[in-house]
VOPAGU-2260 file (C-alpha; in pm, 1 decimal, decimal comma):
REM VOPAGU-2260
SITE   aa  ch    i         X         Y         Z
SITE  UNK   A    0   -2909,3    -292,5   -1844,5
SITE  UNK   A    1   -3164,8     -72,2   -2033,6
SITE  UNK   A    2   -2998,2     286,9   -2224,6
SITE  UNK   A    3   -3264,7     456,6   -2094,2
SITE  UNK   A    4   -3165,7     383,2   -1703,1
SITE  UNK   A    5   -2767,1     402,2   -1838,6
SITE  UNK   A    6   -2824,0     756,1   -1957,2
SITE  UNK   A    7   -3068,4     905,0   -1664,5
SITE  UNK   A    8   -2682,9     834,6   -1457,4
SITE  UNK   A    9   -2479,4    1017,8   -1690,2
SITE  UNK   A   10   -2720,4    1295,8   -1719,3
SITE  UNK   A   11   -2707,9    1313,8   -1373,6
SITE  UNK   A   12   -2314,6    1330,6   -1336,3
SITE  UNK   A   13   -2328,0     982,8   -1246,8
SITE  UNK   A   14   -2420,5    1047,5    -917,9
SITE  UNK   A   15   -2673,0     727,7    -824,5
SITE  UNK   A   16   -2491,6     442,9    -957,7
SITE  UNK   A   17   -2184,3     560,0    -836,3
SITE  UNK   A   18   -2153,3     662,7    -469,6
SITE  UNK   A   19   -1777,2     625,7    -481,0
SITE  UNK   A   20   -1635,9     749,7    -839,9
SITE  UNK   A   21   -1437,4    1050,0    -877,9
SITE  UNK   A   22   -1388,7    1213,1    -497,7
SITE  UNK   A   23   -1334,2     860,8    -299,4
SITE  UNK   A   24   -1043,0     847,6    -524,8
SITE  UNK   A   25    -940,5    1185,7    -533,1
SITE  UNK   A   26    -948,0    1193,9    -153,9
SITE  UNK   A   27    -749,7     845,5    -155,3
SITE  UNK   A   28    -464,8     994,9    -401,7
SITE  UNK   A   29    -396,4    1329,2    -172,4
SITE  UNK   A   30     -81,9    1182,4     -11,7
SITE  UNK   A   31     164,7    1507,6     117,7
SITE  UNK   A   32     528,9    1525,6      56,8
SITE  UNK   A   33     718,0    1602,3     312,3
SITE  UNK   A   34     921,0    1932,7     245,2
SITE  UNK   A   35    1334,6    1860,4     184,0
SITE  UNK   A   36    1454,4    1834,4     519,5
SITE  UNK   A   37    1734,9    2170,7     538,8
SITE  UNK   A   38    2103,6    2109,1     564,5
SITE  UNK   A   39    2143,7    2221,6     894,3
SITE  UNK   A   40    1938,1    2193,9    1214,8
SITE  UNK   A   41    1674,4    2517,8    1300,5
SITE  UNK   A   42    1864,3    2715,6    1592,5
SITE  UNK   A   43    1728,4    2647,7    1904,2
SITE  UNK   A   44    1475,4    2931,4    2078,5
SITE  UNK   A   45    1644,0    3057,7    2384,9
SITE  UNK   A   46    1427,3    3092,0    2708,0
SITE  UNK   A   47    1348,6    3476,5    2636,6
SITE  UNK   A   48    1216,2    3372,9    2233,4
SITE  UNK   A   49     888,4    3242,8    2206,1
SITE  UNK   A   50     793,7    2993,1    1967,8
SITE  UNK   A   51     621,3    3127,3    1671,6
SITE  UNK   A   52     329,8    2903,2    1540,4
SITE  UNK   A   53     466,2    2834,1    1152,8
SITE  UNK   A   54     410,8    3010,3     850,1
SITE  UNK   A   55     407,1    2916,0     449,1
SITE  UNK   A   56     706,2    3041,2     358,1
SITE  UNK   A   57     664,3    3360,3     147,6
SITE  UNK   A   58     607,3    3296,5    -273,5
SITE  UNK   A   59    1001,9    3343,0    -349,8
SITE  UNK   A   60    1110,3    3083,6    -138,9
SITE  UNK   A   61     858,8    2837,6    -204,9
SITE  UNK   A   62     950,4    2477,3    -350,1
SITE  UNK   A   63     748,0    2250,4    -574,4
SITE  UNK   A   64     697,2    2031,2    -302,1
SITE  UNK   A   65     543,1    2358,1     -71,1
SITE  UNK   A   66     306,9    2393,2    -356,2
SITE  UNK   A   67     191,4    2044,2    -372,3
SITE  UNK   A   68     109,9    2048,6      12,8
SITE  UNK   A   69    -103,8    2334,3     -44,0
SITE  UNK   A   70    -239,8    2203,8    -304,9
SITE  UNK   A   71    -299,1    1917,1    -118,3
SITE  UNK   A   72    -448,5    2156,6     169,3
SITE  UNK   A   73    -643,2    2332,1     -85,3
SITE  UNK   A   74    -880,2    1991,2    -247,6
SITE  UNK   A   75    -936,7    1869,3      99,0
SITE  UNK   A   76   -1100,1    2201,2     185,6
SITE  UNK   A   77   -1306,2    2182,9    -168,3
SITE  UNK   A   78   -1097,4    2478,4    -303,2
SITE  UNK   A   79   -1029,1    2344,2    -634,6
SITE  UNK   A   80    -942,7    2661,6    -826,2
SITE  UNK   A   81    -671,4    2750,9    -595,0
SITE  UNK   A   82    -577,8    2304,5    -572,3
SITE  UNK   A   83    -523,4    2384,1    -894,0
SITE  UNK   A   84    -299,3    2698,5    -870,1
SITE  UNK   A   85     -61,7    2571,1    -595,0
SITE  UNK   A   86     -19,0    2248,4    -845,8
SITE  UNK   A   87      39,6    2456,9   -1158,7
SITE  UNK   A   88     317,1    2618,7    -951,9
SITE  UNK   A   89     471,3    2281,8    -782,5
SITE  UNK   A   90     476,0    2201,2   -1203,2
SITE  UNK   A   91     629,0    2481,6   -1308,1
SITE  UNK   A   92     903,1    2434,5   -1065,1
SITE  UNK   A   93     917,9    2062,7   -1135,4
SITE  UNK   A   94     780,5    1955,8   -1421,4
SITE  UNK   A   95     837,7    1547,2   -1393,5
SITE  UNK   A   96     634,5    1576,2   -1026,3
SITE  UNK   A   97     417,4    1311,4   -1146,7
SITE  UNK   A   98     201,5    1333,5    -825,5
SITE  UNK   A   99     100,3    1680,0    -899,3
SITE  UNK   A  100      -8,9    1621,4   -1267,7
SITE  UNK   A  101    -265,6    1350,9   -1081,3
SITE  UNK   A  102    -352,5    1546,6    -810,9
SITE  UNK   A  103    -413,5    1836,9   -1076,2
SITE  UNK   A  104    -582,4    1606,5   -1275,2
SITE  UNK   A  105    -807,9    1485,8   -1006,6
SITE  UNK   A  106    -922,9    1805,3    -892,3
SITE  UNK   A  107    -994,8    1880,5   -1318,4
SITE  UNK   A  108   -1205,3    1602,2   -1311,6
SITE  UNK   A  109   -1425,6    1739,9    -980,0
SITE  UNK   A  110   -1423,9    2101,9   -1162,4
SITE  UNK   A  111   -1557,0    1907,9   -1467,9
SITE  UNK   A  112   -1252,7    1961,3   -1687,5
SITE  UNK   A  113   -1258,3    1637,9   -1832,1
SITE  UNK   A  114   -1010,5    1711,2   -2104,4
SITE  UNK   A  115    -742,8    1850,8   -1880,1
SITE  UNK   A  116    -786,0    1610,8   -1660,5
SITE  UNK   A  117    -694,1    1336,1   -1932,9
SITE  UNK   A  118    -429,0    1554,2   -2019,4
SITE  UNK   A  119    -255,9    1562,2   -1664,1
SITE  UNK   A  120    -318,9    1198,5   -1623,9
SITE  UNK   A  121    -154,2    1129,6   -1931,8
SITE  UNK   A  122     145,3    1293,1   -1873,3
SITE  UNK   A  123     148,0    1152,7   -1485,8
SITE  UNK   A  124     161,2     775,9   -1717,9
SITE  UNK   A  125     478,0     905,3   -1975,1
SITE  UNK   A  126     688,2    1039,7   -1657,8
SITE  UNK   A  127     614,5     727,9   -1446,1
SITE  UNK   A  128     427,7     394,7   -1675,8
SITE  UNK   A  129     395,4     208,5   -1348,9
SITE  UNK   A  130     170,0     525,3   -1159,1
SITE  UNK   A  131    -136,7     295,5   -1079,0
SITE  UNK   A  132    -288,9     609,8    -920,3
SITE  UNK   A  133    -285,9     780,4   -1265,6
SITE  UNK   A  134    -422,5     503,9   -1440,6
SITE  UNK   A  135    -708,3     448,1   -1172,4
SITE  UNK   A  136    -831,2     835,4   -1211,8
SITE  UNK   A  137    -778,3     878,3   -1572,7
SITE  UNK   A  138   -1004,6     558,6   -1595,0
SITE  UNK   A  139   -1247,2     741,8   -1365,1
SITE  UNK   A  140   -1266,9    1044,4   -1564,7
SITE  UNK   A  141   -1334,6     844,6   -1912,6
SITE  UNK   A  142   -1607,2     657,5   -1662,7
SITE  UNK   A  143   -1792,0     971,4   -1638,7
SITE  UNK   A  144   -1756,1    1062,2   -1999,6
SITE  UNK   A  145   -1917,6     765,3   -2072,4
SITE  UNK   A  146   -1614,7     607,2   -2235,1
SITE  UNK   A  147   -1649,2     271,0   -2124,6
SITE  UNK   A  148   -1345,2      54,1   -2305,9
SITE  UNK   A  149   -1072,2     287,2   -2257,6
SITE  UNK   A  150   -1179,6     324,2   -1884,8
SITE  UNK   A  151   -1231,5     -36,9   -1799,6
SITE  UNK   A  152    -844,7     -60,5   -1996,6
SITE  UNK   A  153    -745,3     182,8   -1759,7
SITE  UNK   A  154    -895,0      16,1   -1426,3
SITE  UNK   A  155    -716,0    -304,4   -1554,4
SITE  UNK   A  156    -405,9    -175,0   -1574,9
SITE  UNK   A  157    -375,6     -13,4   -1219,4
SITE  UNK   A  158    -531,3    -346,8   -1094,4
SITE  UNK   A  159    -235,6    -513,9   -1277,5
SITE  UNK   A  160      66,8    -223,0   -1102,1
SITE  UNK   A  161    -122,6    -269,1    -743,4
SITE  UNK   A  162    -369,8    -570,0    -693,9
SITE  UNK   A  163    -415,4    -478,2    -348,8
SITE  UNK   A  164    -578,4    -143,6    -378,0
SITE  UNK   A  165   -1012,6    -271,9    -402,6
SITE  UNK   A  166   -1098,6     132,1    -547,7
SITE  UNK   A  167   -1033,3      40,3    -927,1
SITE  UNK   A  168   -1237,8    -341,9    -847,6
SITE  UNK   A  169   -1521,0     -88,8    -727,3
SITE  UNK   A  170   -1470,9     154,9   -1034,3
SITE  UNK   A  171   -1392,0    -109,8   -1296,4
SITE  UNK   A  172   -1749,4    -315,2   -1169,9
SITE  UNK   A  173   -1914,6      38,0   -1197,2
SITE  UNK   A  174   -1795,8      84,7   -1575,9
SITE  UNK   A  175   -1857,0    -336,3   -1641,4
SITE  UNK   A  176   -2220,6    -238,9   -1508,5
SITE  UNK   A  177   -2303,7      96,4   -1709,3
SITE  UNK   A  178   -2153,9    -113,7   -1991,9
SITE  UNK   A  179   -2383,1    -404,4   -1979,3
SITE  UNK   A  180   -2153,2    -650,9   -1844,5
SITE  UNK   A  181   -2320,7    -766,6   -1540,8
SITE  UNK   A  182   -2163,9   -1044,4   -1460,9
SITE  UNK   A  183   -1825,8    -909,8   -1467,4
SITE  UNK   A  184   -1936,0    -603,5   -1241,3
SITE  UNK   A  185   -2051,1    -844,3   -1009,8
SITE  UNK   A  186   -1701,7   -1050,4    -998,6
SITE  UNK   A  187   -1534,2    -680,3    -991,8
SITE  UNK   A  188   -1754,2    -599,3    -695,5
SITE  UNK   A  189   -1712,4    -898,1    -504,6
SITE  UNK   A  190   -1336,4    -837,2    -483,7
SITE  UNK   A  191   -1371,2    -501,3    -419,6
SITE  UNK   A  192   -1599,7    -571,7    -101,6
SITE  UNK   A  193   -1330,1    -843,1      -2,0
SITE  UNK   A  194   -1018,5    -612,6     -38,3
SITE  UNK   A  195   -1185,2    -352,4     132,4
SITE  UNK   A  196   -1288,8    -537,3     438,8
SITE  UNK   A  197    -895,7    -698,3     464,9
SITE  UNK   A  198    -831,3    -312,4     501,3
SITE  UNK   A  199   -1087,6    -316,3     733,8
SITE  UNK   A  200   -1263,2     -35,9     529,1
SITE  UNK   A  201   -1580,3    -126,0     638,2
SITE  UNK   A  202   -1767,9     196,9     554,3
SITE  UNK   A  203   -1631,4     156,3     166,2
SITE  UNK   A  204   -1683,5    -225,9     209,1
SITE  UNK   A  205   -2108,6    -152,2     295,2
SITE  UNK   A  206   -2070,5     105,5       5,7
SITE  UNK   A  207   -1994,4    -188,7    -224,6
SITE  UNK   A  208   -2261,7    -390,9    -105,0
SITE  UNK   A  209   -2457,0    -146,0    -169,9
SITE  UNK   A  210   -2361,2    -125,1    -489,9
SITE  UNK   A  211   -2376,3    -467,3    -583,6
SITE  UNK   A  212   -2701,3    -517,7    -442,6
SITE  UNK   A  213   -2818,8    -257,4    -703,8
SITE  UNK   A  214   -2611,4    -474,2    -992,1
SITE  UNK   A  215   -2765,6    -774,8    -912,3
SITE  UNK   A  216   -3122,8    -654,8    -951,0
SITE  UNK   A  217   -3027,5    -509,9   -1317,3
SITE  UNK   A  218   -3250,2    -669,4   -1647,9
């Protein structure tokens, strides 16, 4: 691969070469808590008490884990300042919620916060070593910074804690390919499609193709 085609991707937020990086896994990593079922049953509505369609609690009452579903509600929507918010506050009310840190750090990486998001993905790995998740996004984030080793490390490692998931085989073949290694992009690819259509991801699985297709034609 030439620097001059490497470089036209990163100026261009990596947005060719990379159909899937950054929001497929973003999107993949949004996973809602449930909130902590109360002690005791809700009282029953008698005949003459409608139903009332439910609310967010108000701010005083709220839990870390109402945050994070808002949060939650928040990136799906594309609201990533207030994603961000609503984690902060899950955070502040728990501060080893290691899913929050990667959500948080997710949505820093869409916003372009690369730092913070390296920051919230590194504290996601020293509260749980064994978050794939964390490892997978921080590795997409130092993709798009152009920091090659440390993200293909990264991709490794949450291929290592879960072997089954074909997004860091995708991401992993992307960062093998801006790197120059072709031939392991291609071998990272070719898993990826084959993971993904076990899933029976076939959308993600044509994506790949895609993808490789575009590897394989590389000088």
């Amino acid at each position: 691969m030439n620097i001059q085609f490497r470089s036209a991707y990163l100026q261009s937020g990596l947005k060719c070469l990379l159909p899937m990086l950054g929001t497929a896994i973003a999107l993949a990593t949004v996973t809602a808590i449930s909130p902590v079922q109360a002690a005791l049953s809700p009282a029953v509505s008698s005949p003459e008490t409608p139903n009332l369609p439910a609310t967010n609690p108000p701010d005083s009452l709220r839990n870390a884990n109402d945050y994070f579903n808002t949060g939650n509600d928040h990136l799906q929507q594309g609201n990533y300042a207030a994603a961000v918010t609503d984690y902060t506050q899950a955070l502040q009310r728990n501060p080893n919620f290691v899913e929050a840190y990667t959500n948080r750090g997710t949505v820093r990486t869409i916003q372009g916060d690369y730092p913070g998001a390296i920051a919230d993905f590194d504290q996601a790995i020293r509260i749980d070593p064994n978050n794939s998740t964390a490892y997978a996004n921080r590795g997409t984030t130092r993709t798009i910074q152009g920091n090659f080793p440390e993200a293909i490390a990264d991709f490794t490692q949450a291929i290592r804690l879960n072997p089954s998931d074909p997004t860091p085989y995708y991401n992993r073949g992307v960062a093998r390919a801006l790197s120059g290694d072709k031939q392991s992009a291609i071998g990272d690819l070719q898993q990826a499609i084959s993971l993904y259509q076990k899933q029976g991801s076939l959308q993600a699985s044509q994506e790949a193709r895609n993808l490789l297709n575009q590897v394989q034609t590389l000088q």
